[in-house]
C-alpha positions in Angstrom: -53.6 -37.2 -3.2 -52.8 -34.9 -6.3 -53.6 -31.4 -6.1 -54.1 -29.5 -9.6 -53.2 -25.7 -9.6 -54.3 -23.6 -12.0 -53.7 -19.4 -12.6 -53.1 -18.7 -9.2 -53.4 -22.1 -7.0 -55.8 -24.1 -5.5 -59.1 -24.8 -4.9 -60.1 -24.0 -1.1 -63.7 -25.5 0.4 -63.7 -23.4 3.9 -66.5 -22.9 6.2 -66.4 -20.5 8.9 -67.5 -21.6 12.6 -69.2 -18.6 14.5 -70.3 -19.2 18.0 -73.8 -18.0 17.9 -76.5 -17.0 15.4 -75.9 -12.7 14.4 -79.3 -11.0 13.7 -78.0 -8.6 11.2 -80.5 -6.0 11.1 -80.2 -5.5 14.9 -76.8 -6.0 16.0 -73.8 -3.2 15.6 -70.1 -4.1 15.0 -68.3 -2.4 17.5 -64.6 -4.1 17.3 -62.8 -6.5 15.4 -59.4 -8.8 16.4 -57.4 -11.1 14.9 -55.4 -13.2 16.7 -53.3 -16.4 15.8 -52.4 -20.1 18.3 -49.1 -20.1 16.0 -46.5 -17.2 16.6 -45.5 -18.6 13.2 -47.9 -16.4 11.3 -48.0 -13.1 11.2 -51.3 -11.6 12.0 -50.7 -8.3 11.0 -49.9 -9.1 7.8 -53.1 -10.7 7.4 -55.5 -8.0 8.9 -56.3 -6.4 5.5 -58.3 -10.0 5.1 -60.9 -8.6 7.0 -63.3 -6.3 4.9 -65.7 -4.9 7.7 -64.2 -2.9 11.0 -65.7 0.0 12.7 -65.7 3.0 11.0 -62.8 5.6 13.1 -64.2 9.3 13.7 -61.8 10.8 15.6 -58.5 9.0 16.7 -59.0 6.7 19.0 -63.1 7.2 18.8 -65.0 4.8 16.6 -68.7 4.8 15.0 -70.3 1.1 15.8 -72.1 -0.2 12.3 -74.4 -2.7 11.1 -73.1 -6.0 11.0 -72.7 -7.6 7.8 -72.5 -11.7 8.0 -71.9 -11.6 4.1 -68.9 -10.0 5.0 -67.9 -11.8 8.1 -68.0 -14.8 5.9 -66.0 -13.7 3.1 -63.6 -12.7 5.9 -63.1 -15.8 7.1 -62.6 -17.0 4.2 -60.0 -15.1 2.8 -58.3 -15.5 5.8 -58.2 -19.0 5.1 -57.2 -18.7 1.7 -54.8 -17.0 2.9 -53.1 -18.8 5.4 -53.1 -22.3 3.0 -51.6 -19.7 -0.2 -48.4 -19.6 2.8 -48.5 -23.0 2.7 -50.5 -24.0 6.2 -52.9 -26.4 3.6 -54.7 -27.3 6.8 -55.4 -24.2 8.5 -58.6 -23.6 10.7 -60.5 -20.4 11.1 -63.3 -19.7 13.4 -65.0 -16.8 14.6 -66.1 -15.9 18.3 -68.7 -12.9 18.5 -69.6 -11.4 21.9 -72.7 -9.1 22.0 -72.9 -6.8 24.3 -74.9 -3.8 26.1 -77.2 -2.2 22.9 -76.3 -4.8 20.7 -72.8 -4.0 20.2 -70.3 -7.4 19.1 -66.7 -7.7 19.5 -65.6 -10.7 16.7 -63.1 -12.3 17.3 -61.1 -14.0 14.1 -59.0 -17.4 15.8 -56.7 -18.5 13.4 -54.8 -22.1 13.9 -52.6 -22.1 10.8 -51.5 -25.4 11.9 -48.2 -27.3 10.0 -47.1 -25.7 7.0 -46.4 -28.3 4.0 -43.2 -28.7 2.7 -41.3 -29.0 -1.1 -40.1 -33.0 -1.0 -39.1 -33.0 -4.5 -39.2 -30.5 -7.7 -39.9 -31.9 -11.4 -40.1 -29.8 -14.4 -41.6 -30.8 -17.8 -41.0 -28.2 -20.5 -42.2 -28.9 -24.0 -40.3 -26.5 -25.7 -36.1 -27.6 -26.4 -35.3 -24.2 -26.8 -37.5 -22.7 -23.8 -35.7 -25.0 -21.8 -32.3 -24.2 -22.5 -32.9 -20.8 -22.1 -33.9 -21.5 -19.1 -30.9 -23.5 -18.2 -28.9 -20.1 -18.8 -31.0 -18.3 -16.4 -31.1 -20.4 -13.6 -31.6 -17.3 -11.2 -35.2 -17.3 -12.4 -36.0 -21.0 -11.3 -35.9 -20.6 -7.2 -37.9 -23.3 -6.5 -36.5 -25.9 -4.1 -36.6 -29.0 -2.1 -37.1 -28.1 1.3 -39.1 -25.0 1.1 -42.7 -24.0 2.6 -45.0 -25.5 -0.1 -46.7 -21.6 -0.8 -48.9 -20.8 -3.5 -47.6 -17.2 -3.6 -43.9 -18.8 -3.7 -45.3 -20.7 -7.0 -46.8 -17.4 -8.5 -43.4 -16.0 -8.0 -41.6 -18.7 -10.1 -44.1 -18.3 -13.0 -43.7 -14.2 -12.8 -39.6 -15.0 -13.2 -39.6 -17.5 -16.2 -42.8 -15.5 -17.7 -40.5 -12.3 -17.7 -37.3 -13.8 -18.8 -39.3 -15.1 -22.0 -41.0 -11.7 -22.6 -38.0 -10.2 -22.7 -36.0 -12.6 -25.2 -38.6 -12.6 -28.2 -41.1 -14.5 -26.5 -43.8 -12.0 -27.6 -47.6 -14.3 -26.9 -46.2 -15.9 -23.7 -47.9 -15.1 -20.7 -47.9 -16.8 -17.2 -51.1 -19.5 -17.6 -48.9 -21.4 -19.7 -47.3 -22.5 -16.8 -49.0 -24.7 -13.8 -48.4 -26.7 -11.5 -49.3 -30.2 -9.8 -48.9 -31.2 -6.4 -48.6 -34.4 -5.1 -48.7 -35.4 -1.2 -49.8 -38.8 0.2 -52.2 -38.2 3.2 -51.1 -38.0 6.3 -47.7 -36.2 5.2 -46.9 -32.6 5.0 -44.6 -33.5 2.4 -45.1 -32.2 -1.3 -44.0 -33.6 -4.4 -44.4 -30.7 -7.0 -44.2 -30.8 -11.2 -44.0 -27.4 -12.5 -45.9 -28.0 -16.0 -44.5 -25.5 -19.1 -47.4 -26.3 -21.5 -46.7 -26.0 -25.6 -48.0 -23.0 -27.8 -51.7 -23.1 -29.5 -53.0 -20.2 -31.4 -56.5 -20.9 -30.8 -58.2 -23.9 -28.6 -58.6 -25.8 -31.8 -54.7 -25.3 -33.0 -52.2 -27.9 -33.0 -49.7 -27.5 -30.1 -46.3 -26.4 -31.4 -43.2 -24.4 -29.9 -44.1 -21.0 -29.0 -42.9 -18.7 -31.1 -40.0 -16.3 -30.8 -40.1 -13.2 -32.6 -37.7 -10.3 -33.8 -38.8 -6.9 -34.2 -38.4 -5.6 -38.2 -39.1 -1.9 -38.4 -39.9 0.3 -36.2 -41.6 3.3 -37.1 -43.6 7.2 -35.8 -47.0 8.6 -36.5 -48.2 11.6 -34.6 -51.0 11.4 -32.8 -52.2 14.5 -33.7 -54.5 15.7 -35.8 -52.0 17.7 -37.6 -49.9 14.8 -38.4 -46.6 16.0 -37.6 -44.7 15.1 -34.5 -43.0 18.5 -32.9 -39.8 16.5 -32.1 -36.1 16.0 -34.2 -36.3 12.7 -35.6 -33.0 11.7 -33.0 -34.9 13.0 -29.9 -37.4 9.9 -31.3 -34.6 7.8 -31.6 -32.7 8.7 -28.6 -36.0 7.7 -26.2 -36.9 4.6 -28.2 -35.5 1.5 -26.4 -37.1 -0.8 -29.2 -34.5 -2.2 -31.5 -34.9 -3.6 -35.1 -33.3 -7.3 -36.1 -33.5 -7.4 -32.0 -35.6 -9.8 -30.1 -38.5 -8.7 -29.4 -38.3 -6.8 -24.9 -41.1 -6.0 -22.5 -38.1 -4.3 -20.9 -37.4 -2.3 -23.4 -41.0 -1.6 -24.1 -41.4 -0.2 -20.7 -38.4 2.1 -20.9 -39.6 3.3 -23.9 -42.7 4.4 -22.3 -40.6 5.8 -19.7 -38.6 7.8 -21.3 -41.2 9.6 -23.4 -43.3 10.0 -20.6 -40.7 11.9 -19.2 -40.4 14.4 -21.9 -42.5 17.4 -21.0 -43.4 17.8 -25.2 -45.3 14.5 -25.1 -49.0 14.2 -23.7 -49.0 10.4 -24.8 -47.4 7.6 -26.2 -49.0 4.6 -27.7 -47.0 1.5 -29.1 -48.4 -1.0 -31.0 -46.6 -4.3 -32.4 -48.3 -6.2 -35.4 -47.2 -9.4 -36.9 -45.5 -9.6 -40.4 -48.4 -12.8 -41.8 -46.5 -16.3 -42.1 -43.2 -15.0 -40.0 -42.3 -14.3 -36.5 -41.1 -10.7 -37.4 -42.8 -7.4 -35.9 -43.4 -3.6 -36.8 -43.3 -1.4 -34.1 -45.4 2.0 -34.6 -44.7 4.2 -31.2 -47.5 6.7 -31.8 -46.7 10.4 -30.0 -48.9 13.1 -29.3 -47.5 16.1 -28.3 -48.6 19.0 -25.6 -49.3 22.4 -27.4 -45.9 24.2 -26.8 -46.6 27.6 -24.8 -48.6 28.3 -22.3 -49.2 31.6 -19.9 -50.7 30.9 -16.6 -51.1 33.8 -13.8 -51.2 33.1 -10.0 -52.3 35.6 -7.4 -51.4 34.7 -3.8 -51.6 36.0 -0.4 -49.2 37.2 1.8 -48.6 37.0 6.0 -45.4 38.0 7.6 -45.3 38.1 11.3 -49.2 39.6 10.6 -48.4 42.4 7.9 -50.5 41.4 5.4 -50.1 42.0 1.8 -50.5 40.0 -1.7 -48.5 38.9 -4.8 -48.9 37.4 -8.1 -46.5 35.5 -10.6 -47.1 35.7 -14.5 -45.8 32.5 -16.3 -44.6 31.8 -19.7 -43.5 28.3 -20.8 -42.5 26.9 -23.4 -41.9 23.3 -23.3 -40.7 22.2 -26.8 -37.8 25.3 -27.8 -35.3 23.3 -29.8 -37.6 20.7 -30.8 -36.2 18.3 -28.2 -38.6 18.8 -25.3 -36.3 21.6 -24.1 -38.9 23.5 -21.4 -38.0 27.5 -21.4 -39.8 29.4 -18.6 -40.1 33.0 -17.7 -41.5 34.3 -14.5 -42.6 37.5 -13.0 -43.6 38.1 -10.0 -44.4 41.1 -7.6 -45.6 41.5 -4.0 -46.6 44.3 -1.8 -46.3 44.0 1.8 -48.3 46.6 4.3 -45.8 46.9 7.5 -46.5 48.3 10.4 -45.0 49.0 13.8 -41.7 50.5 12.4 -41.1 54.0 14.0 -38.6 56.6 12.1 -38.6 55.3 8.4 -40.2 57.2 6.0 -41.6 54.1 3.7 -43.8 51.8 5.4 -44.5 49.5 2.9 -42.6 46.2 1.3 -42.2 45.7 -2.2 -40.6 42.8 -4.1 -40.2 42.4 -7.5 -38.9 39.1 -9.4 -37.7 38.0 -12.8 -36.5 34.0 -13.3 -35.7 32.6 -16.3 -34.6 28.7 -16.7 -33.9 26.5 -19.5 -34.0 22.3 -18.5 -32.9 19.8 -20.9 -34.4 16.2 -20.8 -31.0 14.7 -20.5 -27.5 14.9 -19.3 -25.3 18.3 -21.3 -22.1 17.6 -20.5 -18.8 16.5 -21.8 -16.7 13.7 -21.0 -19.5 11.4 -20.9 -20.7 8.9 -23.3 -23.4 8.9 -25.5 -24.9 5.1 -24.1 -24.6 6.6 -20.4 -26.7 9.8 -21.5 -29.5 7.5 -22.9 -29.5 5.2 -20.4 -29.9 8.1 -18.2 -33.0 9.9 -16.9 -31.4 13.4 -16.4 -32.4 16.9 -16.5 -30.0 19.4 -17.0 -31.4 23.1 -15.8 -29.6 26.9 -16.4 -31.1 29.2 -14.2 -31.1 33.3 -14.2 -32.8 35.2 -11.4 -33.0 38.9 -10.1 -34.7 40.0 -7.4 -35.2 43.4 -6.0 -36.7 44.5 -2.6 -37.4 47.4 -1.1 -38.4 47.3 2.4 -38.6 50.5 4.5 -34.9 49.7 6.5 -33.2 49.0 3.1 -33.2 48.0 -0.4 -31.4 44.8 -1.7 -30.9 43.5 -5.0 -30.1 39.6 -5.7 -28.4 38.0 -8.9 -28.4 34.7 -9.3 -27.3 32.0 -11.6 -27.1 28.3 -11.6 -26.4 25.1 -13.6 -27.6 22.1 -12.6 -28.2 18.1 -13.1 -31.7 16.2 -11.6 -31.9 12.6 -12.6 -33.4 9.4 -10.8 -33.0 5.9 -10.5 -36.3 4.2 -10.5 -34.3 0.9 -9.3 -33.0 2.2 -5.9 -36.2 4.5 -5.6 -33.2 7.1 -5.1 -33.4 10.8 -7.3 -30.0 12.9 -7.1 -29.3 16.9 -8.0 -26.0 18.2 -8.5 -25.2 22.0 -8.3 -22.1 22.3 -10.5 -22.3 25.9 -9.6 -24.1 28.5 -8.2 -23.6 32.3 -8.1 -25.2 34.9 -6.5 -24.6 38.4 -5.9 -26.0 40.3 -2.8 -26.1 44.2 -3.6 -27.5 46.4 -1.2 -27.8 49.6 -3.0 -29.3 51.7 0.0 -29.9 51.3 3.9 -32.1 53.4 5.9 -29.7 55.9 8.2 -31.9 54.7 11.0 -31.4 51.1 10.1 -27.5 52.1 9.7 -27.4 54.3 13.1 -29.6 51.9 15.5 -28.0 48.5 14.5 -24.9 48.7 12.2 -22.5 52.1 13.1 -23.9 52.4 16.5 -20.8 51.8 19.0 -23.0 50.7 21.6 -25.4 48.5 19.9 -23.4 46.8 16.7 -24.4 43.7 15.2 -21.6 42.1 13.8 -24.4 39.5 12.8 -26.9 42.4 11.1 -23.6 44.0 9.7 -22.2 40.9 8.0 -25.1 40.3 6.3 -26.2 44.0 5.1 -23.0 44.3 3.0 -22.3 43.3 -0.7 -21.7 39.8 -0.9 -21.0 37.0 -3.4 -21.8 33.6 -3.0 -20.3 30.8 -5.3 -21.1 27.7 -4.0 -21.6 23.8 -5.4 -23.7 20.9 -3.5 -24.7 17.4 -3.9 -28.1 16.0 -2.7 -30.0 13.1 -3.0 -33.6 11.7 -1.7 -35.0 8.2 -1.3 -38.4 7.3 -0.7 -39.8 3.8 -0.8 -42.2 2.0 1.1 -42.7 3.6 4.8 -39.4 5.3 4.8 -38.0 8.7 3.1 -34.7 10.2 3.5 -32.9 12.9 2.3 -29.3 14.4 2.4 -27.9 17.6 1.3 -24.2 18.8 1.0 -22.8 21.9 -0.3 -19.6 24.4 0.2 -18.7 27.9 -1.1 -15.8 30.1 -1.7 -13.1 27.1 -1.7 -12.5 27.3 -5.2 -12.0 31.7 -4.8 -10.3 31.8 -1.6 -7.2 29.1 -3.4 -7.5 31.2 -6.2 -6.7 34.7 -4.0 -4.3 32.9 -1.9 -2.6 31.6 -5.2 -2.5 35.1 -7.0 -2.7 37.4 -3.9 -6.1 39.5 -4.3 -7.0 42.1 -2.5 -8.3 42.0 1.0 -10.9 44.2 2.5 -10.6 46.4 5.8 -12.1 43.5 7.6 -9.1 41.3 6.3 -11.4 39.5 4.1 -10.5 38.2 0.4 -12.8 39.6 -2.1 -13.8 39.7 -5.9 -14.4 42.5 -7.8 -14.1 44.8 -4.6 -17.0 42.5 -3.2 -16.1 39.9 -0.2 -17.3 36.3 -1.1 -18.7 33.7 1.5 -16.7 30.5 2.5 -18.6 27.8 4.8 -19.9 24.4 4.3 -23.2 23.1 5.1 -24.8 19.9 6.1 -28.6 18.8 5.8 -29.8 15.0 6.4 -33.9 14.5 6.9 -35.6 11.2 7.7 -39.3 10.0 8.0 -40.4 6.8 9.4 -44.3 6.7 8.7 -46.4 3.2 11.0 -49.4 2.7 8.9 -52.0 1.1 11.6 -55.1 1.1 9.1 -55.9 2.7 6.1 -57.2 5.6 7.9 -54.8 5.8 10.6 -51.1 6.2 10.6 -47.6 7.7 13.0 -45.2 9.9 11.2 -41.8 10.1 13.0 -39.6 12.5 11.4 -35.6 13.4 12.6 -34.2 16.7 11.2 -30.9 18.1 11.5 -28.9 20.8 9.7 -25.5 21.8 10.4 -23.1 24.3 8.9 -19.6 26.3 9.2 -18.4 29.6 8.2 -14.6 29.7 7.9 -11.9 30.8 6.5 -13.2 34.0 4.7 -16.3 34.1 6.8 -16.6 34.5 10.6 -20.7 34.6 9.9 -22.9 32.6 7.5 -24.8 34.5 5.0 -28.2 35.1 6.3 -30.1 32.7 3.5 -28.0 29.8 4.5 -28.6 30.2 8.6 -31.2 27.9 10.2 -34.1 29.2 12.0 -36.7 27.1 14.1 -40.4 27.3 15.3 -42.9 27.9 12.6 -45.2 25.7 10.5 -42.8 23.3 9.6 -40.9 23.2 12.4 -41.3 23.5 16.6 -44.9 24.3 16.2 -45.9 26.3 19.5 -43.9 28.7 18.2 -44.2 31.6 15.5 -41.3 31.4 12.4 -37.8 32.3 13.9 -39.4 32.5 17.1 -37.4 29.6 18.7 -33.6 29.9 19.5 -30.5 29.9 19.6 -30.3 28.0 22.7 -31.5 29.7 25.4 -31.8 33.2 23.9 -34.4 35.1 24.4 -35.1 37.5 22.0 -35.7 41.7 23.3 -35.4 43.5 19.9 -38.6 42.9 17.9 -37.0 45.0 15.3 -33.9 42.6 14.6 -34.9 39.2 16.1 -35.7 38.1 13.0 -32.1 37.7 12.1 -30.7 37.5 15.9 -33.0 34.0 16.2 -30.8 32.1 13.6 -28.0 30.0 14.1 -25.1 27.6 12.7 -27.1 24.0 13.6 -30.7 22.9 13.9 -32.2 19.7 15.0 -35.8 19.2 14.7 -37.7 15.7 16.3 -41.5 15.4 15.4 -44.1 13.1 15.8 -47.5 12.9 13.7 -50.6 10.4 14.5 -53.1 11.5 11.5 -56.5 10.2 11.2 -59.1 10.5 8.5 -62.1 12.1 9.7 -65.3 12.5 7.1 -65.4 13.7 3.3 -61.7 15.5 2.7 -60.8 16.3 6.5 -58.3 14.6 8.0 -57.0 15.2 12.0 -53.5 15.1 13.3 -51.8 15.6 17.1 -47.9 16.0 17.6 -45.6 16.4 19.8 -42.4 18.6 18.6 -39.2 19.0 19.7 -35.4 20.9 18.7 -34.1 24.1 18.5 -31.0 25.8 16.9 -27.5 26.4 18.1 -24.6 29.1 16.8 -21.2 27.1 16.7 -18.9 30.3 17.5 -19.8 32.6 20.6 -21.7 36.0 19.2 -22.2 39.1 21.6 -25.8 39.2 20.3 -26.5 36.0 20.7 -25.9 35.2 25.0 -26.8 31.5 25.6 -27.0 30.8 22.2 -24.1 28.7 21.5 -23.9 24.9 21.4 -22.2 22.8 24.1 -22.3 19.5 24.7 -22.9 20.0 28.5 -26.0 22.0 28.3 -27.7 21.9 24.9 -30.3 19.0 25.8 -31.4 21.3 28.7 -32.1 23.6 25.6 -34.3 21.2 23.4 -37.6 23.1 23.6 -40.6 20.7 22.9 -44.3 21.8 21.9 -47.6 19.8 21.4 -50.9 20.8 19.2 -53.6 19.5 17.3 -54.4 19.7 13.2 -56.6 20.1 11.1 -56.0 19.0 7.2 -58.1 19.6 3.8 -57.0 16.9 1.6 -57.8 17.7 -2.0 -55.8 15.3 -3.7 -53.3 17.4 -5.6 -52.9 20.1 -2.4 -53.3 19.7 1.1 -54.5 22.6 3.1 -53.1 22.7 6.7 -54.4 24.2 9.8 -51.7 23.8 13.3 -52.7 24.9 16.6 -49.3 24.5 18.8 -49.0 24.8 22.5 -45.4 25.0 24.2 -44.5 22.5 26.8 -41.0 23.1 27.8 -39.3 26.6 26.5 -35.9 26.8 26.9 -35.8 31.0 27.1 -37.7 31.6 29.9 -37.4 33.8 32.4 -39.8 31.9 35.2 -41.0 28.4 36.0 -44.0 28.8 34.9 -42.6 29.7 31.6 -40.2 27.2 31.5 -42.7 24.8 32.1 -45.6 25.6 30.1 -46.7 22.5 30.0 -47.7 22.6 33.9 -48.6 26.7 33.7 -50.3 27.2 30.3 -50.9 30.5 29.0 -52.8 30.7 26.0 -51.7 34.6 25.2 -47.7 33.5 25.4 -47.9 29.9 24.6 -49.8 29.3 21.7 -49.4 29.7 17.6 -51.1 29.0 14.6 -50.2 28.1 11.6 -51.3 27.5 8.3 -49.7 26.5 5.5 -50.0 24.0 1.7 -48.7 20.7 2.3 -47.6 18.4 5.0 -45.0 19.4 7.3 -42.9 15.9 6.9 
């Protein structure tokens, strides 16, 4: 028995088997299963098959709809299909249906996949000498052996290898259906004698057969594709992004990056590259035509503002420029203000919140740096970034004033689905120009209420810090890890040249003490896709850091807080923590309920609903720990003895507006278990809910995880 396959394999003849006749205009599908006789096969794998299930409304809730034999054929068949493309060639499929009370059916897909067929021997007739050899110096491509599961997708595979290794070695006209296969197999046997075919080249269906050609690229050349005419970019910003070669063989690979790599520059709306054959030769022109963006723009964003419930608003004016030196250099300038109404604040004169916020940054499509060569900064897809910031609040307890600057490297490998940042350095300066003699008397020069927490961080400070991060995404799974340090680099410099020290015996620069700690993030999410409508987000959090040497406290923007939006969501932003602390100062637990290490544990099942809502339920769980013992923070400091007794652990429903490029998110969190109580019933929330101390909204842009 010889089996011809053609682009993709074989030709099936299945029937499906039902066990009773369906009256499809008065019968409802109300479930669907798949189940297999072989624990061989994978049956979730092959659940996609299926194209009609019950439409899901609300979780586990499900909308019954007209059945649709048409489709409950086709199911069957590509279930079939399949099975025998795995290489089960004589694989069964029937279908049970069992109608029930209103004329509801449960089907019921049985699959018996049977024996799978097996490789007995491999043969390969290639027309073309010099196809062939090739081929013999790639032998990674050809993975077909005796012995293996005769599969039709195993078979696709080897004609995407060799069709790929010819592409990119000149082989410009080959594509894949020039390669087939035959299968032989004498009945009765599950054993396959295969002949991969490699057929010659014809031009058109009426052409002689001949070698297929191999061709080398001669020029290659730019035309914009503007109606202008003139491309915005220095002729070796072209060159440096253009992966095509002359007097090379003609690459797909090198196509690609070239696509790539001016798709990544933010001058360039388009590319379009076009090969075209020199007559009578196997030599090609390359014209990579490149349109480019319109170099400034201005955009303006208003926003509104909620803190703890004082509500206020902002906006940001924009100005980009996204083509400075002519190299797809972006410049950017932002300004932004925001007014804050507060209230509740007895004994300050101003009652109000301003903030006012100037950024510039400059990013370079590629690595600036020296000691590196000029192949590794092309093969590269950096960006390098030089920030400048300054930001000035006034609130009605103080006013601060923050410098920053920063240089920085972004870049990615598409290979390892990994992307990488590296802050060579950042600096910033923490002025606090003026405090409120309230503020100062009530929390920082009172004897009987100082804060050596409040006091720390309500002093000039300078920050120089560098960090390594990197992310990975790919498939179901997402990590991320973050690692930085400060001051090490100026505390050996005052220890090797003796700078002055502060009253507080701290080492400082320019008269202003600088931070020293080191700081730990790592982030995971798992995500269980159960349909296409339905799937379980699992995400593990935790975040630790150390002030030492000329710190005792960790600056304030570098301490973790818990609860919120993002976080434990049955309770408000830096509600939660540390340990079992229970905040009593409204006025300062804002900075009291932070702490040295955070661990975060959530669980997401989200569910589509109807047009662009989606639902969600979670459970949440963590909280935040100091590592040293602080007066003003009793109970709040980790020990391996007691801090699971101080996991606090929340539950909620959601509510999500999916619009594509923005999500719009509405929590509604409940405690269960809070660590800071002072009663069993508010320990245990979960038993004794209270809607007036146990619950919190949120709303926020974006999933949490």
């Amino acid at each position: 028995m010889k089996i011809w396959l053609g682009v993709v394999g074989m030709l099936v003849l299945a029937a499906c088997s039902s066990s009773e006749q369906l009256a499809e205009d008065t019968l409802l599908l109300h479930s669907v299963k798949v189940q297999s006789d072989s624990k061989e096969v994978n049956v979730a794998s092959l659940e996609p098959y299926v194209r009609q299930r019950p439409t899901v409304k609300w979780f586990v809730l499900k909308k019954d709809v007209p059945l649709d034999t048409m489709l409950t054929r086709q199911s069957c068949e590509d279930l079939l299909t399949a099975m025998q493309n795995m290489g089960y060639m004589n694989a069964q499929v029937s279908m049970d249906t069992i109608v029930g009370k209103k004329h509801k059916v449960d089907l019921v897909y049985n699959l018996s996949p049977g024996q799978p067929f097996f490789i007995r021997s491999i043969r390969r007739e290639i027309a073309d000498s010099e196809i062939e050899k090739l081929l013999l110096q790639h032998p990674e491509v050809l993975q077909l052996e005796e012995g293996m599961i005769f599969s039709v997708n195993e078979l696709n595979n080897e004609r995407k290898r060799i069709t790929s290794l010819l592409n990119n070695n000149g082989y410009f006209k080959f594509h894949k259906e020039y390669i087939r296969f035959t299968a032989d197999s004498t009945r009765g046997s599950r054993m396959v004698d295969l002949t991969m075919h490699l057929m010659p080249y014809k031009a058109s269906n009426d052409a002689p057969e001949v070698n297929h050609p191999n061709y080398t690229v001669r020029n290659v050349t730019y035309t914009s594709g503007d109606e202008q005419g003139n491309i915005h970019l220095r002729p070796k910003v072209l060159q440096e992004n253009t992966w095509i070669s002359e007097n090379a063989p003609y690459s797909a690979n090198d196509l690609q990056k070239t696509y790539n790599h001016f798709g990544k520059l933010s001058a360039v709306k388009y590319t379009n590259i076009r090969f075209s054959e020199v007559p009578d030769t196997t030599l090609l022109d390359c014209n990579i035509q490149v349109s480019t963006n319109k170099p400034n723009t201005l955009s303006f964003q208003p926003e509104g503002t909620n803190t703890a419930g004082d509500l206020g608003a902002a906006a940001s004016l924009t100005y980009e420029n996204r083509n400075l030196f002519r190299g797809s250099e972006t410049f950017s300038i932002q300004l932004r203000g925001a007014f804050e109404a507060i209230t509740g604040l007895e004994g300050y004169q101003n009652q109000d919140y301003e903030e006012y916020n100037v950024e510039a940054k400059l990013t370079f499509p590629r690595f600036i740096a020296p000691f590196i060569s000029k192949s590794y900064r092309r093969r590269s897809t950096a960006i390098s970034e030089l920030m400048l910031s300054h930001n000035l609040q006034n609130r009605p307890e103080f006013h601060r004033r923050l410098f920053n600057a920063a240089w920085r490297y972004r870049w990615s490998d598409a290979s390892t689905h990994t992307s990488y940042r590296a802050d060579v350095i950042d600096l910033n300066y923490i002025y606090m120009p003026w405090i409120s003699p309230t503020f100062k008397h009530d929390y920082l020069d009172s004897v009987s209420n100082r804060n050596a927490i409040l006091r720390y961080n309500y002093a000039d400070l300078f920050i120089m810090k560098i960090g390594f991060s990197l992310s990975y995404a790919y498939g179901n799974h997402a990590f991320k890890a973050n690692v930085e340090t400060a001051g090490n680099l100026l505390n050996a410099t005052s220890n090797l040249f003796g700078s002055h020290t502060n009253e507080h015996g701290q080492h400082t620069l320019f008269n202003i003490a600088f931070a020293q700690y080191a700081k730990a993030d790592f982030d995971y999410v798992h995500t269980v896709r159960f349909s296409s409508n339905n799937e379980l987000a699992l995400h593990a959090g935790f975040g630790i850091a150390y002030p030492y040497g000329n710190s005792q406290v960790l600056p304030f923007e570098k301490r973790y807080f818990s609860g919120g939006a993002n976080s434990v969501r049955g309770w408000s932003v830096r509600g939660l923590g540390p340990g079992k602390f229970h905040g009593n100062n409204g006025a300062i637990d804002f900075i009291n309920q932070t702490g040295d290490m955070k661990l975060d544990l959530n669980m997401e099942y989200r569910t589509f609903l109807f047009w662009k809502l989606m639902g969600a339920v979670f459970i949440d769980a963590g909280n935040i720990w100091t590592l040293r013992a602080y007066d003003e923070q009793p109970g709040g400091q980790f020990k391996f003895d007691e801090f699971y007794k101080q996991i606090a652990v929340a539950y909620g429903v959601g509510l999500r507006l999916n619009f594509g490029y923005f999500i719009l998110r509405f929590d509604a969190g409940m405690k269960a278990i809070n660590p800071a109580y002072e009663s069993d019933e508010e320990h245990w929330a979960i038993v004794h809910p209270k809607l007036s101390r146990d619950f919190a909204f949120h709303f926020a842009v974006g999933l949490p995880f």
